[in-house]
Every structure is written in C-alpha cells, then in structure tokens.
N, C-alpha and C positions, 0 to 999 in steps of 0.2 A: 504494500500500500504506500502510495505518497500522498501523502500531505498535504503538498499543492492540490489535490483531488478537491481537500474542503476546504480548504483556507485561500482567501483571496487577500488581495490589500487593494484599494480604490480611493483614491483622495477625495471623491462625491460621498462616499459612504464612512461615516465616524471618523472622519478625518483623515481618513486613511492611515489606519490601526488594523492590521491583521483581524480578518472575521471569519465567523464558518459562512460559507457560500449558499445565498437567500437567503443572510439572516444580516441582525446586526448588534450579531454577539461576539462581543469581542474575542479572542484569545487570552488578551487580561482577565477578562473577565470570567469565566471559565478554569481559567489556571486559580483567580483570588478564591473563586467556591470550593476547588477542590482542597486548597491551600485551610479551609477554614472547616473543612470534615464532610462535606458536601461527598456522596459518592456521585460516581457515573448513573447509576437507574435515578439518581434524587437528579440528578441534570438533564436525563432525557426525560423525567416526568415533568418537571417545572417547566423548562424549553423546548417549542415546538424548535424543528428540524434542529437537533441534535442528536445521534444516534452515538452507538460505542463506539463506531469505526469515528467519526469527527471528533471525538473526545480523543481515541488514541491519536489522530491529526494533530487533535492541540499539543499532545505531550512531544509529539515528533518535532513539531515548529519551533516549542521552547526548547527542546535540547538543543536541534541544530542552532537556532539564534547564541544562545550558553557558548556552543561549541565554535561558534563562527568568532563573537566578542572577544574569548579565550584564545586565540590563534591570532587575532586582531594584536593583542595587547602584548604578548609574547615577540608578536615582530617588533616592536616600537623600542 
C-alpha cells in the first residue's frame, strides 16, 4: 500500500496540510486522536471516509515525513 493512495496535500483544501482524500481530515489531526488513546475502529466510527487502510496511510506519511526531517538534519 502507498500512502499517497489516501493522502493528498492541496493549498485550496486546509491550507494545504496533508489530508485523507475526500475528506478534510487532517493527518495532524488523526495522528493528535491516536496520540490521545483514540483507536483506529473509534476513528473510523466518528469519521466518515476513514477506513484502517487510511489510518495505516497516516502512520506511513508521518514516518516517512520523521524519516525524510531526520536525513534533512543529519546532512546540514
């Protein structure tokens, strides 16, 4: 699975902040619920189109982001 499949970024849409695709849910936003004990079934019942594969999307886009930052800083 990639990622990119559910996450988009659009500077029309939330300012263009990373979202799942047809939504206008953040990936912040999604990563602070999980962050606060929030599971995946409590995220796809509160938010329409969220499903488990888009939640594992979110986790993939903040590692890579982490892992991209982390590679960033190490060059400098």
């Amino acid at each position: 699975m990639k990622y990119q499949d559910f996450i988009t970024a659009d500077h029309r849409v939330m300012l263009g902040k990373p979202v799942l695709k047809g939504t206008r849910l953040t990936v912040e936003l999604i990563l602070r619920k999980l962050g606060e004990g929030a599971t995946p079934s409590d995220l796809i019942q509160i938010y329409p189109g969220t499903s488990s594969e888009s939640i594992l999307a979110v986790l993939k886009h903040a590692a890579e982001a982490i892992a991209n930052k982390e590679n960033l800083e190490a060059a400098r």
